[in-house]
C-alpha positions as CSV (number, residue, x, y, z in Angstrom):
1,X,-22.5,-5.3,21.5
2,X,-21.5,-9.1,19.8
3,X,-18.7,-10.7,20.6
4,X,-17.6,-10.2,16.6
5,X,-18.2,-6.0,16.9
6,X,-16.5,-6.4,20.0
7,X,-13.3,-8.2,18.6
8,X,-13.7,-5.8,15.6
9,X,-13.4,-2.6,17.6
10,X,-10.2,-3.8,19.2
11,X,-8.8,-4.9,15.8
12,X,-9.7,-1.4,14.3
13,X,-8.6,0.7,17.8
14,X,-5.1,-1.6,17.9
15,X,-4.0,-1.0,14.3
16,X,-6.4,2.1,13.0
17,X,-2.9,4.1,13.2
18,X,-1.0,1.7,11.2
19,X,-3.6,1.5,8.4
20,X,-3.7,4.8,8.3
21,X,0.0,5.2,7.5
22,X,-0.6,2.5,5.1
23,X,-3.0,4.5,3.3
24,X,-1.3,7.6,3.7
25,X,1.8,6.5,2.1
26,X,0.0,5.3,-0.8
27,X,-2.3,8.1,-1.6
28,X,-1.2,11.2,0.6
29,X,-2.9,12.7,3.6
30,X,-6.0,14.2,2.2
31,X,-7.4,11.3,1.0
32,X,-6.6,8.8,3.7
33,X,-8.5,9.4,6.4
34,X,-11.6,8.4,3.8
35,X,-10.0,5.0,2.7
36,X,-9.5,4.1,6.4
37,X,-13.6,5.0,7.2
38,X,-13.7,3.5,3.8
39,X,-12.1,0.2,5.3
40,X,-14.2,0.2,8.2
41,X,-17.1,0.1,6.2
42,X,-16.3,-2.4,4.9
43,X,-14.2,-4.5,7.6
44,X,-18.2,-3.4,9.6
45,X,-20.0,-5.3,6.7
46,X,-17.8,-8.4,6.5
47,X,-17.2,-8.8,10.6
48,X,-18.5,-12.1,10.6
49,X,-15.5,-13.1,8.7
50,X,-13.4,-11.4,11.0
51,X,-10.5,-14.2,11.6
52,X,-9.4,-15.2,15.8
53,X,-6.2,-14.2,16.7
54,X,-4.8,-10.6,16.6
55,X,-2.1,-10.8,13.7
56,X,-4.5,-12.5,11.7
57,X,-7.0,-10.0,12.4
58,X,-4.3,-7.6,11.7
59,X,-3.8,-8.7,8.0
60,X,-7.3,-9.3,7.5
61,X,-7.5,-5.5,7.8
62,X,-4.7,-4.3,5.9
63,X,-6.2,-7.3,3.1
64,X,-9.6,-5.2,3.5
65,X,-7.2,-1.7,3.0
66,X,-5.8,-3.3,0.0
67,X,-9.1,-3.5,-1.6
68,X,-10.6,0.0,-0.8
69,X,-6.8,1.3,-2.4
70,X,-7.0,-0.5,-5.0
71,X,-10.8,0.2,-5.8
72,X,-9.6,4.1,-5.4
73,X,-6.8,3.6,-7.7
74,X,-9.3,3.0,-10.2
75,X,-11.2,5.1,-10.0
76,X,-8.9,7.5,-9.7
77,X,-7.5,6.2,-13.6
78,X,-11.1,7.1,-14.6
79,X,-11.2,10.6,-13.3
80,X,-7.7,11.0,-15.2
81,X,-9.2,9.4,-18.1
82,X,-12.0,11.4,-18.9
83,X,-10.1,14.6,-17.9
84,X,-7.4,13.3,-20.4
85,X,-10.0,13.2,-22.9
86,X,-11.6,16.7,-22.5
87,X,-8.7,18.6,-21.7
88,X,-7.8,20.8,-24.6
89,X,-4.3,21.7,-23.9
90,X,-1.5,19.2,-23.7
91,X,-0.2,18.7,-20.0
92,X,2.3,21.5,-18.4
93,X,6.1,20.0,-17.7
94,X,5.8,18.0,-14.7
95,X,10.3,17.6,-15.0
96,X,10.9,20.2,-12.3
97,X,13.7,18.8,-9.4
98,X,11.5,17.3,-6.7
99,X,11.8,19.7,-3.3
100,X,10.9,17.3,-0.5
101,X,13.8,14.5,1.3
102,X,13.0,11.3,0.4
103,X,11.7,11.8,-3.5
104,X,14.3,9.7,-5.6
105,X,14.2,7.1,-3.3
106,X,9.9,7.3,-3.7
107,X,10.6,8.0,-7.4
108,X,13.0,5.2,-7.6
109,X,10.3,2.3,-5.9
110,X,7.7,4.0,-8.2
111,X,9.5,3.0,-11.4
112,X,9.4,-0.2,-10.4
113,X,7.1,-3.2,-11.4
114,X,4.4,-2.5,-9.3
115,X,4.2,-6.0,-7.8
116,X,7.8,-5.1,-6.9
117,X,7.1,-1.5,-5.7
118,X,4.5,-2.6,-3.7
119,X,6.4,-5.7,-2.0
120,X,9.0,-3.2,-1.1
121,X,6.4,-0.8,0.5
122,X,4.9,-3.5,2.3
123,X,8.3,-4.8,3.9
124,X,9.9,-1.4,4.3
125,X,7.5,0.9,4.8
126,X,4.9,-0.6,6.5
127,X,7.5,-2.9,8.6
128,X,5.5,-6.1,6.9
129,X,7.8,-9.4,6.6
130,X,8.3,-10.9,3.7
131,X,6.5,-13.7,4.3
132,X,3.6,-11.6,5.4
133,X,3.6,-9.2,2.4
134,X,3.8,-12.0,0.2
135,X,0.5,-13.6,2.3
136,X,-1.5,-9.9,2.0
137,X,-0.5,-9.9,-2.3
138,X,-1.8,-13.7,-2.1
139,X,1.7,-15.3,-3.7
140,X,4.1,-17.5,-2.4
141,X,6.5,-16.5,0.6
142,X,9.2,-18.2,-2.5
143,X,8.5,-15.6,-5.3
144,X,7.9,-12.4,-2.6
145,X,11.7,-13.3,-1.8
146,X,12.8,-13.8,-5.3
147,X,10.5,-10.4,-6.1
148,X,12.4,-8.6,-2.8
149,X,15.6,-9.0,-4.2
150,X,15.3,-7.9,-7.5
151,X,13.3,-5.0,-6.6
152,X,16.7,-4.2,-4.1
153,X,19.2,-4.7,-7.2
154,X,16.7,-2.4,-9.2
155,X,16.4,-0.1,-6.5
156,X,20.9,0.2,-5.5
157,X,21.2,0.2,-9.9
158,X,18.8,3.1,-10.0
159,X,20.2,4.6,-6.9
160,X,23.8,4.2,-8.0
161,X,24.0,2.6,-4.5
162,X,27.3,-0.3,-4.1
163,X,25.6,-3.6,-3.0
164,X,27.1,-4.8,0.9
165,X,29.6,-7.0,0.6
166,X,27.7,-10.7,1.8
């Protein structure tokens, strides 16, 4: 084994859980599991680029994550797409009450600007900082903060949540 596999099976063994909830939050538990060996594919193909250092190996991988989600996500808008287009019937009322904990805070985040919703799941969910959300969405740590906050006021205004006195 290379030195590069080797430092790449000890980046993928030391944070394959966390990606995994990464993924999982973002697409469910079914299809997880096949974006992570997704990831690895692809983290496999590119291991010569494989930074030194373990957080930077760290957000390389979550980087690589990024890439397979976002790659899923569209083709996931295809597949809705061209079942949009053949489906005869219009779509069956989606309004019910949502049964699980947790849904109009996950409803809440998902009605924000998605730059926004995704900052906030990288910083709150996935236990990112700021600074290093803002590094994996390739913007300045200056605008993730600015984003962070609004995305907080949206989320108490939607929420109907009283903001802590400062």
């Amino acid at each position: 084994m290379t030195a590069e596999a080797a430092r790449l099976t000890a980046a993928v063994e030391a944070n394959a859980a966390d990606l995994l909830a990464y993924l999982s939050r973002r697409v469910g538990p079914d299809d997880a599991p096949d974006l992570l060996g997704e990831t690895m594919v692809v983290a496999w193909r590119r291991v010569r680029e494989l930074p030194t250092g373990i957080e930077r190996a760290r957000m390389w991988l979550f980087g690589i994550a990024r890439g397979t989600l976002l790659n899923h996500a569209r083709g996931q808008r295809r597949r809705w797409a061209l079942a949009d287009r053949i489906r005869l019937e219009p779509a069956a009322d989606q309004s019910g009450a949502p049964a699980d904990a947790g849904a109009e805070v996950r409803d809440a985040i998902a009605r924000l600007d998605p730059e926004q919703a995704e900052l906030v799941r990288l910083v709150h969910w996935d236990g990112l900082s700021v600074a290093e959300a803002a590094e994996l969405l390739g913007i300045p740590a200056s605008t993730a903060r600015g984003r962070h906050q609004r995305a907080k006021d949206d989320l108490r205004a939607a929420l109907s949540i009283e903001a802590p006195l400062a």
